[in-house]
N, C-alpha and C positions, 0 to 999 in steps of 0.2 A: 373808092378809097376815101373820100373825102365825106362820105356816108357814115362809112364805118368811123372815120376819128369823129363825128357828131354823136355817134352812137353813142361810140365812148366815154366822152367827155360827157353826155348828159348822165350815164351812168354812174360817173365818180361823182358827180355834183349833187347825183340826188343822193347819193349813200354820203357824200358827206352832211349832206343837212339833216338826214335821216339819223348819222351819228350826234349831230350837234342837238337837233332837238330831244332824243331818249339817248338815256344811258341807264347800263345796268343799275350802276349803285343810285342812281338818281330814283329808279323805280321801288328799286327795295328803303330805297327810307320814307320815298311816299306811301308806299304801301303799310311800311310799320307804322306811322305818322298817324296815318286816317284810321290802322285798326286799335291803335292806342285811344282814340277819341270816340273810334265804336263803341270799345268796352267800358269808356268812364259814361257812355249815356246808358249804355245797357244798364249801367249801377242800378237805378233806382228800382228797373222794374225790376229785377232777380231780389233785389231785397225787398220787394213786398209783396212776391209771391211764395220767397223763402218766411220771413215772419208770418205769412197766416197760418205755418203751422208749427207757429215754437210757441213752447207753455210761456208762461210770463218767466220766469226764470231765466231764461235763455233770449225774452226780448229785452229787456234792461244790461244786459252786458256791451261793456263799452273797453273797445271801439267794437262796432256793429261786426257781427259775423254772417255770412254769407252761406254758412252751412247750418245746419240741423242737427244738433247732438241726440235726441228724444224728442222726433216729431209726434204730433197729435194732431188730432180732431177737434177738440176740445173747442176752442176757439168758436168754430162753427156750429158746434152742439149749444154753445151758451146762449150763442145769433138765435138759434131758433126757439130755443127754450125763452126767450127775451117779447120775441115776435107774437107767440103761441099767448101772451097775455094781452094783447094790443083787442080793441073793441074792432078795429074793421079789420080784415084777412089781407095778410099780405099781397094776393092777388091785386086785389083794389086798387093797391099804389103800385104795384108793375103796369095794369090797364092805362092807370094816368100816366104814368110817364111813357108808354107806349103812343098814347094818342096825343100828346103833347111831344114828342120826338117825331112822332109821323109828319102830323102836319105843319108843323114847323119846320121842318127839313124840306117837304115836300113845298112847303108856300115860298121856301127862299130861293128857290131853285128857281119856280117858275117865274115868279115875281120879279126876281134879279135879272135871270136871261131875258123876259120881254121889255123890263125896262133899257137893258142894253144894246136890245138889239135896233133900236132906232137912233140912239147916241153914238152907236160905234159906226153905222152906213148910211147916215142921214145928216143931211148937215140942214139944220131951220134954225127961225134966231131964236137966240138966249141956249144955243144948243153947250157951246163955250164954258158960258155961265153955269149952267147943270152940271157940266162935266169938272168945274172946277169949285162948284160947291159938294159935289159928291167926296173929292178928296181933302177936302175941308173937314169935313164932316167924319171920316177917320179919324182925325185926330182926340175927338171927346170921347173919354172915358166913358163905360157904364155907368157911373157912378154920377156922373154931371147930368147925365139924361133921366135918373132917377125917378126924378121928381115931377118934370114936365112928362114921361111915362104914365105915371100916375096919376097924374090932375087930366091926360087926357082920356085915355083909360078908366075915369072915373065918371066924368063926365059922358061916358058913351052908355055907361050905364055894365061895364063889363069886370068891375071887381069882381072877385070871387066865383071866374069862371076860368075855364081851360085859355079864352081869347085873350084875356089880359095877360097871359103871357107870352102866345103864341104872335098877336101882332108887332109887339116892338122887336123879338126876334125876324121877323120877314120882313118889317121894314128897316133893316139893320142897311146900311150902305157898302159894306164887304162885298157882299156877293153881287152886287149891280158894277162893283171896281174890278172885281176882277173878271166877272164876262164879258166886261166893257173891253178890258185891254187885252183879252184873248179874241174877242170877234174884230178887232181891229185886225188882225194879220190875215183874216180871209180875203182871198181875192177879189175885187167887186166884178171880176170876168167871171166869176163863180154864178153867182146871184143874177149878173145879167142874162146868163145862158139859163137861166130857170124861167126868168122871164120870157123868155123868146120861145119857151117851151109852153108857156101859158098857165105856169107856177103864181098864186096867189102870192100876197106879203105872207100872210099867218104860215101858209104850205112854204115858202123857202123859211120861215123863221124856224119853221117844225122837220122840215124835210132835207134842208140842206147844212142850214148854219151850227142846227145841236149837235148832228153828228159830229161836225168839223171841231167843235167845240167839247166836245167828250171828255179831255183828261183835265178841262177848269171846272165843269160843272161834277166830277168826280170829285173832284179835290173839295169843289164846294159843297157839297152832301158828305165829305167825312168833318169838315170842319164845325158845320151846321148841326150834323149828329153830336157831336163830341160837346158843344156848348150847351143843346137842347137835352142830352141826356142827365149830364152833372147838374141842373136849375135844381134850385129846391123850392122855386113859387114865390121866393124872396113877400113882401106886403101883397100884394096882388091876391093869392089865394090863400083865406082863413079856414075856410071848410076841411076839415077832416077826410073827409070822402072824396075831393079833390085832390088832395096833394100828392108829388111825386115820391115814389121811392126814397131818393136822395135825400128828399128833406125828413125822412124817420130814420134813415140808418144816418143822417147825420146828426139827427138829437142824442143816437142812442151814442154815438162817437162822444156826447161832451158827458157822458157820465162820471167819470173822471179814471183816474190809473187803473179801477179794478178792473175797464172794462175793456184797455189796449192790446190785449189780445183780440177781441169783439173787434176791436178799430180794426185790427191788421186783416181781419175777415171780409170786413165792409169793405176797405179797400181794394182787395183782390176780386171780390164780387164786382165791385163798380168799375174794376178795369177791365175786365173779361170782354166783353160788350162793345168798346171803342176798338180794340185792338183788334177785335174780330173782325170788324167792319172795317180798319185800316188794311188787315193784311188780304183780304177775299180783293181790295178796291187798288194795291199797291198797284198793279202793272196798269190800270189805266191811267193813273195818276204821272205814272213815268212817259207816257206818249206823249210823241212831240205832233206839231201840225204835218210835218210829212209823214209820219205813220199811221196819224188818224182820217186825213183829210186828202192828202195829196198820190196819196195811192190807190184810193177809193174811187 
């Protein structure tokens, strides 16, 4: 008997806190709340995938519409009729910014994680110090680092190659901050037991901790892409035969009003690429350390 009125009572208590914490209407206004805030981010893209195919007529009306009265091509036919007069083939600057996205992606990733992974399970001195000029070091703009870029950059002897841009990208401190503060929640019973197995440093950095580490270095290869695809070579690269994509379809953007249809092309062209690469990469992005690491 006195069983069952435990029972009981644990039953009403947990259905009263089960009422206190959800309620109907509380779900449906959150629910309206967060799809209201979907659809005001959604804005941007729907209207620049709608504007790459309204004549210029129908992009000048204000306020912006969201539909198509007399879609075209047009836009797109002007892009390439534009291109078809250019001395190098448009290939050329897809190649460079393919190999200027590659290894710049590719050098941030590795560079970041090896750097982080002795700061996040190693304690030596001035480790402190590193770890609190790393977050320091966030805080300056692109723009403040411009310049010392440049003079070092210059001094290496690497203007006006592929390196002078790809180096200040991999040594950016983003991606060392944040594999730092994802390899911190690994267990260090993890890493011991690799040890006691007769796991090298480099074999647990490569064999235990990336896995475990999966949805930061995901996140940091779409964020790394997304920086390294948009560069347009800023002073660093003056050669023609060098330069990225971005930096011609963004000359061809300041041609002025005739050519904002062409813009809203370029646009759609240059988002296609990020977005493809965010939605193939979204579900690792979403894993937590028990789904990546702790089940494995």
């Amino acid at each position: 008997m006195i069983r069952f009125y435990r029972f009981i009572v644990h039953k009403l208590r947990a259905r009263k806190l089960k009422r206190r914490n959800r309620s109907l209407g509380g779900d449906i206004g959150l629910t309206i709340l967060l799809g209201l805030f979907g659809l005001f981010s959604l804005f941007p893209l729907v209207y620049t995938v709608v504007s790459a195919f309204k004549p210029l007529s129908e992009i000048f009306i204000f306020p912006p519409k969201l539909t198509v009265d007399n879609p075209t091509l047009n836009n797109f036919f002007d892009l390439g009729t534009i291109i078809e007069g250019f001395d190098i083939p448009l290939s050329r600057y897809i190649f460079n910014t393919l190999i200027i996205t590659g290894l710049g992606t590719f050098g941030t990733v590795l560079l970041g994680s090896m750097a982080a992974f002795p700061l996040a399970k190693y304690q030596f001195p001035g480790s402190k110090v590193m770890s609190n000029a790393i977050v320091y070091a966030l805080m300056f703009n692109s723009t403040v680092t411009a310049i010392p870029n440049y003079l070092i950059m210059s001094s290496l002897g690497l203007i006006d190659t592929y390196w002078a841009v790809i180096f200040p990208a991999v040594g950016s401190t983003l991606g060392l901050y944040l594999m730092k503060n994802f390899m911190v929640q690994i267990p260090d019973a993890m890493l011991e037991a690799a040890k006691i197995d007769g796991a090298g440093e480099f074999k647990i950095y490569w064999r235990v901790v990336m896995p475990l580490c999966k949805p930061a270095w995901i996140t940091l290869v779409i964020l790394s892409f997304q920086q390294m695809w948009g560069t347009t070579g800023g002073v660093f690269i003056y050669s023609e035969e060098l330069k990225p994509v971005s930096y011609v379809l963004s000359q061809l953007v300041s041609g002025g009003i005739a050519r904002t249809g062409v813009s809203s092309a370029i646009s759609l062209i240059m988002l296609i690429v990020p977005v493809f690469v965010f939605v193939i990469s979204q579900s690792n992005v979403l894993e937590t350390m028990a789904t990546s690491g702790v089940k494995g």
